[in-house]
GUKOL-410667 format. One record per residue (C-alpha): residue in three letters; x, y, z. Coordinates in Angstrom, 3 decimals. Example, Ala and Ser with C-alpha at 12.3 -4.5 7.8 and 13.67 -1.06 7.14 Angstrom:
+-----+----------+----------+----------+
|  aa |       c1 |       c2 |       c3 |
+-----+----------+----------+----------+
| ALA |   12.300 |   -4.500 |    7.800 |
| SER |   13.670 |   -1.060 |    7.140 |
+-----+----------+----------+----------+
***
This chain:
+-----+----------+----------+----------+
|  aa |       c1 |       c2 |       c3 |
+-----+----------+----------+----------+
| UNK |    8.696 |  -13.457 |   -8.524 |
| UNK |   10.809 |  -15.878 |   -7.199 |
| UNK |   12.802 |  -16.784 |  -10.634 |
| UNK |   12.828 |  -13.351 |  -10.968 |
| UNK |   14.734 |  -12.666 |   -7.869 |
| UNK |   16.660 |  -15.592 |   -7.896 |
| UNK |   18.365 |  -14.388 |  -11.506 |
| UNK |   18.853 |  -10.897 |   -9.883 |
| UNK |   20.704 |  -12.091 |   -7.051 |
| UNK |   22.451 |  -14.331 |   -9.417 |
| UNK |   23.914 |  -11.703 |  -11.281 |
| UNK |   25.017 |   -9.501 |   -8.189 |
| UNK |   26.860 |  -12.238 |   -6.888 |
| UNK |   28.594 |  -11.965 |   -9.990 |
| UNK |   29.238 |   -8.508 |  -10.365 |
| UNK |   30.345 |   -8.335 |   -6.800 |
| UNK |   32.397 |  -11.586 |   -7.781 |
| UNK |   34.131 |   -9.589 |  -10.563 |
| UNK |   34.719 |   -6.211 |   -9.365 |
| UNK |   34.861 |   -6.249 |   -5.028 |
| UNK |   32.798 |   -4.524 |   -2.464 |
| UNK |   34.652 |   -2.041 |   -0.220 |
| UNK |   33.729 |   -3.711 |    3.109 |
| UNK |   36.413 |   -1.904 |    5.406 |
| UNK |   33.881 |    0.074 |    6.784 |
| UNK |   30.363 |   -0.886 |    8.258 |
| UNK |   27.309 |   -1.202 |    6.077 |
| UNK |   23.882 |   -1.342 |    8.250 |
| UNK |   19.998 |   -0.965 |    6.243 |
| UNK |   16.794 |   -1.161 |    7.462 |
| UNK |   14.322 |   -2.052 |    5.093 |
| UNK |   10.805 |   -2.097 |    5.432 |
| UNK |    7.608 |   -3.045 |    2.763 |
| UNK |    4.211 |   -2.239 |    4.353 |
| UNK |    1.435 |   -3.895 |    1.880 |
| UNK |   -0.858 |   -5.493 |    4.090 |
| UNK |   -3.376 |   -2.651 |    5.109 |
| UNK |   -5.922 |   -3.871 |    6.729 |
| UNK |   -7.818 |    0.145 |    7.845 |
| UNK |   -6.540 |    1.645 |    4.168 |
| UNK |   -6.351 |   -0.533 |    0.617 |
| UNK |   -3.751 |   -2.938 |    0.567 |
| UNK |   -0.647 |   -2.331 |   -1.659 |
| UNK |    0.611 |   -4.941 |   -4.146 |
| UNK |    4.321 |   -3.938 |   -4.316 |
| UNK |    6.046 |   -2.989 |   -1.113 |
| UNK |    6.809 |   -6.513 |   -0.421 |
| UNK |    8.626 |   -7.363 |   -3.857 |
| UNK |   10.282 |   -3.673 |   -3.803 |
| UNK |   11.508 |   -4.430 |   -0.414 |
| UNK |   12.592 |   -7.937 |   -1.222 |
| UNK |   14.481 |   -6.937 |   -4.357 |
| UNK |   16.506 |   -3.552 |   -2.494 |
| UNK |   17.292 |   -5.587 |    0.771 |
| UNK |   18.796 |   -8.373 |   -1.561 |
| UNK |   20.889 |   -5.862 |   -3.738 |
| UNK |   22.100 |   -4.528 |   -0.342 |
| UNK |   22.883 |   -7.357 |    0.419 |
| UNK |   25.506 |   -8.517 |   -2.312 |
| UNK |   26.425 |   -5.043 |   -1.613 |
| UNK |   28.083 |   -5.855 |    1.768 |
| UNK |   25.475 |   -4.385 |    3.626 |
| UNK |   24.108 |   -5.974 |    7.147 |
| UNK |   20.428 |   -5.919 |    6.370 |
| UNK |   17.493 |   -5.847 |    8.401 |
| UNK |   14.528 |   -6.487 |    6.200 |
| UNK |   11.223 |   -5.870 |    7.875 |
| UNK |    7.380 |   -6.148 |    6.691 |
| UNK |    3.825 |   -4.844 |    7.604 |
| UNK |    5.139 |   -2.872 |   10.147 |
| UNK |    2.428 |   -2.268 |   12.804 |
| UNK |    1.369 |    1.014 |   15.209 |
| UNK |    3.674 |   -1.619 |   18.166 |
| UNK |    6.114 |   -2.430 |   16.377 |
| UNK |    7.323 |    0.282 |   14.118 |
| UNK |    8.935 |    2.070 |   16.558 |
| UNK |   10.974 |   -0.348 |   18.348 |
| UNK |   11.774 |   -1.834 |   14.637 |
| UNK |   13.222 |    1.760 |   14.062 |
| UNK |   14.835 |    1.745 |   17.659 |
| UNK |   16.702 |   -1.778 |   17.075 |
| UNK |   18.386 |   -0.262 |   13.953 |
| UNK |   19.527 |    3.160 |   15.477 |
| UNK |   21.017 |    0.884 |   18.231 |
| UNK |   22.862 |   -0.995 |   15.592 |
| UNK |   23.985 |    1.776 |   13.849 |
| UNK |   25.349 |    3.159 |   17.421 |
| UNK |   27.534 |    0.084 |   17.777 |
| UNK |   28.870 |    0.164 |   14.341 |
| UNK |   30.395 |    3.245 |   15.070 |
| UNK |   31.537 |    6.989 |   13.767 |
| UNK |   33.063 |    4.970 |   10.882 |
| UNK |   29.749 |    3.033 |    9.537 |
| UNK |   27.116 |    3.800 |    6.543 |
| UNK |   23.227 |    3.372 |    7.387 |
| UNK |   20.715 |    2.992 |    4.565 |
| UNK |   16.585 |    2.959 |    4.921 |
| UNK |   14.551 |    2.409 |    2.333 |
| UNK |   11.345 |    2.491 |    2.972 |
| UNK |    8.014 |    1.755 |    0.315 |
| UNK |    4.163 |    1.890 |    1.926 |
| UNK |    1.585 |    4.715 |    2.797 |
| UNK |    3.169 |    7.994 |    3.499 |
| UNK |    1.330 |   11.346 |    3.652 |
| UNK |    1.962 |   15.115 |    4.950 |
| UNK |    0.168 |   16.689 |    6.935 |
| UNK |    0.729 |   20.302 |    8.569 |
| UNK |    4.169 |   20.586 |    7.146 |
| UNK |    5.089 |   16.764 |    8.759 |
| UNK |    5.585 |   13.629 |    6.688 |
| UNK |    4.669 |   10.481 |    8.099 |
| UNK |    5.134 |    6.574 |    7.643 |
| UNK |    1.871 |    4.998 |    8.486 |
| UNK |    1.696 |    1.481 |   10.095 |
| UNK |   -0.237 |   -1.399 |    8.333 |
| UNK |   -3.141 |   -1.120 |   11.097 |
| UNK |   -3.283 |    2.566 |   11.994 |
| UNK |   -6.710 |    3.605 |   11.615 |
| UNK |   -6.228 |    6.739 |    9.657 |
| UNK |  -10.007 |    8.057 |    8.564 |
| UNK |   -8.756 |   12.107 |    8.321 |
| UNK |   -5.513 |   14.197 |    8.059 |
| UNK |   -5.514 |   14.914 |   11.933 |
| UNK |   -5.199 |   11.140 |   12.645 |
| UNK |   -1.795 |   10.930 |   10.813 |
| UNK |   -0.023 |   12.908 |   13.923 |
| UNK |   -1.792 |   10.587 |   16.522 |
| UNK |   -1.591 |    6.773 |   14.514 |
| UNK |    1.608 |    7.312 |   12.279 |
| UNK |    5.519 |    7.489 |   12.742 |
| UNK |    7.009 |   11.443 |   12.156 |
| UNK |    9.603 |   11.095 |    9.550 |
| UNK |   11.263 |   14.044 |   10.912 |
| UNK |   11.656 |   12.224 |   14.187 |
| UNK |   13.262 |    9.289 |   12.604 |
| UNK |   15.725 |   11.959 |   10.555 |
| UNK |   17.057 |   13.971 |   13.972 |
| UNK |   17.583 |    9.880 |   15.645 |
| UNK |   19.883 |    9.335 |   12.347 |
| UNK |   21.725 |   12.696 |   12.516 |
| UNK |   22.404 |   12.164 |   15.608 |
| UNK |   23.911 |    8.921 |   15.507 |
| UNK |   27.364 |    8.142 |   14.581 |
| UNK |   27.837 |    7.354 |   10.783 |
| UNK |   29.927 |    8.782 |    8.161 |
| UNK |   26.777 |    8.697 |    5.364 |
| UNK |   23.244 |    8.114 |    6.343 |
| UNK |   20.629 |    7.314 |    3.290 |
| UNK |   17.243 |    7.466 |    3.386 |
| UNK |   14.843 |    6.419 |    0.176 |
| UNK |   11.169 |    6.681 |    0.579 |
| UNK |    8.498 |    4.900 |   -1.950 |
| UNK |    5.774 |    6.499 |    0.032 |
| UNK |    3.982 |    9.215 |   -1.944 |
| UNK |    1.256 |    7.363 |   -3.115 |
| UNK |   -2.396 |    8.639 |   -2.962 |
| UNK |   -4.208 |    8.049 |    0.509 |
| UNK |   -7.564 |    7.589 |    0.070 |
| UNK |   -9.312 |    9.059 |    3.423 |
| UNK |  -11.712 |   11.815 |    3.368 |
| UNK |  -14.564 |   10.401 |    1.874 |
| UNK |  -16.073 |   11.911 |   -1.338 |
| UNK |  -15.288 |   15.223 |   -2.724 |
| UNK |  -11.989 |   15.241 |   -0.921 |
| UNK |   -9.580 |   17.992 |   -2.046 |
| UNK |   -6.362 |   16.218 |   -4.385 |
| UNK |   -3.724 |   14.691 |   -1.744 |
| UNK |   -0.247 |   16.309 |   -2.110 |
| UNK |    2.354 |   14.630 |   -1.494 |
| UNK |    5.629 |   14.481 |    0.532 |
| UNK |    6.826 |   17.816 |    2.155 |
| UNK |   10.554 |   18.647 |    1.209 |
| UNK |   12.872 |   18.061 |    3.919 |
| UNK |   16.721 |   19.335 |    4.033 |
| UNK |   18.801 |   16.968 |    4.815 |
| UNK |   21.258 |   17.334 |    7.771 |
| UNK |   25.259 |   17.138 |    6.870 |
| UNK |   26.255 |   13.256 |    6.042 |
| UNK |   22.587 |   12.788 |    4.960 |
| UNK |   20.934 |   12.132 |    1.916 |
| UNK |   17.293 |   11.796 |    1.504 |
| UNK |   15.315 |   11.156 |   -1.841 |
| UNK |   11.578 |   10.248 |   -2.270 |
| UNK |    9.554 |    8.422 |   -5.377 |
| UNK |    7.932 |   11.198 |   -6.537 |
| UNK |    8.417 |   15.149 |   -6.080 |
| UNK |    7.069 |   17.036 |   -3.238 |
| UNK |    3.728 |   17.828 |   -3.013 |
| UNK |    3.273 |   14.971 |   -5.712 |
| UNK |    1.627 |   11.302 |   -5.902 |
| UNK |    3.450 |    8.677 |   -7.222 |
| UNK |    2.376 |    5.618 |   -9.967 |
| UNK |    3.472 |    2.074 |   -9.334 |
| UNK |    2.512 |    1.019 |  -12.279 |
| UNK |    1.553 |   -2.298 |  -13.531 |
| UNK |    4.450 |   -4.032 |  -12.765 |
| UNK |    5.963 |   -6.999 |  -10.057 |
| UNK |    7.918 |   -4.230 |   -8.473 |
| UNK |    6.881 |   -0.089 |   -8.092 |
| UNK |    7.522 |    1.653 |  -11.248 |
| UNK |   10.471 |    3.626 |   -8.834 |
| UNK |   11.808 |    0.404 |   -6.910 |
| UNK |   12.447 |   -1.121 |  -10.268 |
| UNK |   14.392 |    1.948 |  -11.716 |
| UNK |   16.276 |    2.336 |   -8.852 |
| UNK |   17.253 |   -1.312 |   -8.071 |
| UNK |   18.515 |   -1.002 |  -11.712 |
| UNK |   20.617 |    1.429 |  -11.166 |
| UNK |   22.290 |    0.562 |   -7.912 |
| UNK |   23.292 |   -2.860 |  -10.246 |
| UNK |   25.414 |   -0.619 |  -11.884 |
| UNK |   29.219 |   -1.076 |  -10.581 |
| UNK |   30.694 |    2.180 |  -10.074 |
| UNK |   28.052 |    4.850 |   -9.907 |
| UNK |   27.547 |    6.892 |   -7.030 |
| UNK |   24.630 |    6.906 |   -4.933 |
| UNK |   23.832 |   10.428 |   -5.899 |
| UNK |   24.223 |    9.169 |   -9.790 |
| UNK |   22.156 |    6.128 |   -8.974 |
| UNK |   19.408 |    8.118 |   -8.280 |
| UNK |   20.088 |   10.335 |  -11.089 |
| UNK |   19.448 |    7.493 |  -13.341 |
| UNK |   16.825 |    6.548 |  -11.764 |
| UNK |   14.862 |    9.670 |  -11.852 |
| UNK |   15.849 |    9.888 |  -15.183 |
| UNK |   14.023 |    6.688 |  -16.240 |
| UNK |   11.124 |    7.039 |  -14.232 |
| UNK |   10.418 |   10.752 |  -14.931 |
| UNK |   11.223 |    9.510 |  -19.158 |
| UNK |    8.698 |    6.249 |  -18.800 |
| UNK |    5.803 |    8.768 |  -17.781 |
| UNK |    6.421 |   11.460 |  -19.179 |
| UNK |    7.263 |   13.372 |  -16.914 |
| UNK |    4.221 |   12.633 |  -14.736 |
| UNK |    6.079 |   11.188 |  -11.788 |
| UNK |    9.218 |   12.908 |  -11.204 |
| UNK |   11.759 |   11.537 |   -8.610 |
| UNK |   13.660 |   13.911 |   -5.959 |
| UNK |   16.693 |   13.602 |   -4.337 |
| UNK |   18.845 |   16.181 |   -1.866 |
| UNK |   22.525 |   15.363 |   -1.102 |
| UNK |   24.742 |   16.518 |    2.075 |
| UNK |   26.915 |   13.866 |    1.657 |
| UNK |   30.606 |   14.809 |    2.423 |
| UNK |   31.884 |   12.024 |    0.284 |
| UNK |   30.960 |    9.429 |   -2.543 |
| UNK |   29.386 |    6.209 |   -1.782 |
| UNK |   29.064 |    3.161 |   -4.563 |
| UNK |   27.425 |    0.462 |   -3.738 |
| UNK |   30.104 |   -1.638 |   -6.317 |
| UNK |   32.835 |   -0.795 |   -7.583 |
| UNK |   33.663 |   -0.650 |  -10.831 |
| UNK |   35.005 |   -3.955 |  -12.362 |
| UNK |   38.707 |   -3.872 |  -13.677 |
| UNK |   38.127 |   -4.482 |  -17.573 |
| UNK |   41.339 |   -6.506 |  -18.036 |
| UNK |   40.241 |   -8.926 |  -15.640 |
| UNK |   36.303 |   -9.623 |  -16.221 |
| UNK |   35.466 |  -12.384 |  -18.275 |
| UNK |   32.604 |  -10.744 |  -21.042 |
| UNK |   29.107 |  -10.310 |  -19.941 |
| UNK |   29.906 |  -11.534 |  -15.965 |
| UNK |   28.377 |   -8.915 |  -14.199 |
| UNK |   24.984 |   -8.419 |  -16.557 |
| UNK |   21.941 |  -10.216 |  -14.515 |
| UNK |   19.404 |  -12.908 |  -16.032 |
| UNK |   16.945 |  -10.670 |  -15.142 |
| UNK |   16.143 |   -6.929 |  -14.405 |
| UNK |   13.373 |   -5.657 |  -12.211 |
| UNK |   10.825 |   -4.060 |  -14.643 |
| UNK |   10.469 |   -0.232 |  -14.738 |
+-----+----------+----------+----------+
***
């Protein structure tokens, strides 16, 4: 993992070397990779995905806060820090949140569970887990001029014992003006990680935003493209876009000045 990241990295710092990063405005993510369950199974990737995104933001300009196994205490305040960030960055800023673990729905609600909430049935989710919708109306209502949000959540959440009806996943949320909100899978559908150092969605998508000059709305695009192609169609990303302007993550590199092959990486996540 580590040679693998450090190639990555590698090549950003090239790419950003080559083409520039638009850093006249303020770039603030929270990222966050919950793996270490200790009521429900553990999950192998969320700590690579979250690794690999926060250090793409990174060479991206961005002012990342990159958090793990996230707890019932400290989720919240974790959240709170970052909203209070954002608020000092001002009107003028961007704010991105990724976000890969447990998440589940339940009565129309999606949630981010905590590495130690003790989640045996549905009802627990609104009593031991953090309301995504909650953590939407704090960004919408703080000052930024694009607000992101990418969830790697929809996997299967195994409570109910035997003969449990087929989880569904993520409900569909609209996203408020200046907001864009995508999640791994559909809604109402489960996700595959795959077999893979990274989630078989955390690798297509870090792949993408490696890409100087794509949107964020094309990043994810491509993304969703590869993921939905690699299965067949079984796992089929979603995305929903008020953004009121484009946002690249690099820009893209001026031909006549790029020596060849300068911004490809040693190494690419693995879809």
């Amino acid at each position: 993992m580590i040679r693998i990241a450090q190639a990555v990295v590698a090549g950003i710092v090239m790419l950003v070397a080559a083409t520039g990063v638009a850093l006249a405005q303020p770039r603030n993510a929270l990222v966050i990779g919950n793996g270490a369950y200790t009521v429900l199974p553990a999950l192998k990737t969320p700590a690579t995905d979250a690794a690999i995104v926060a250090e793409t933001l990174q060479a991206a300009g961005y002012d990342v806060t990159e958090l793990h196994d996230l707890t019932r205490a400290t989720i919240g305040q974790a959240l709170r820090d970052f909203l209070d960030k954002l608020t000092a960055s001002g009107p003028d800023g961007t704010a991105f949140v990724y976000y890969s673990g447990y998440g589940a729905q339940w009565k129309g609600e999606n949630y981010l569970i905590p590495v130690d909430a003790p989640i045996e049935i549905d009802a627990d989710l609104a009593k031991e887990a953090f309301s995504l919708r909650e953590l939407l109306d704090e960004l919408a209502a703080t000052p930024a001029s694009a607000r992101i949000v990418i969830l790697d959540a929809a996997r299967d959440l195994p409570i109910g014992g035997a003969g449990r009806p087929p989880r569904q996943g993520l409900v569909p949320l609209r996203p408020t003006p200046g907001m864009l909100l995508a999640y791994s899978a559909a809604p109402g559908a489960l996700t595959n990680d795959g077999n893979g150092e990274y989630s078989r969605y955390t690798g297509a998508l870090v792949t993408a935003m490696r890409q100087p000059g794509l949107d964020i709305v094309d990043i994810l695009k491509t993304a969703g493209l590869a993921v939905t192609t690699a299965t067949r169609r079984a796992q089929a990303p979603w995305s929903a876009s008020a953004l009121t302007g484009a946002l690249r993550l690099f820009d893209a590199p001026d031909q006549s000045s790029v020596p060849p092959n300068a911004g490809e990486p040693e190494a690419a996540p693995p879809r």
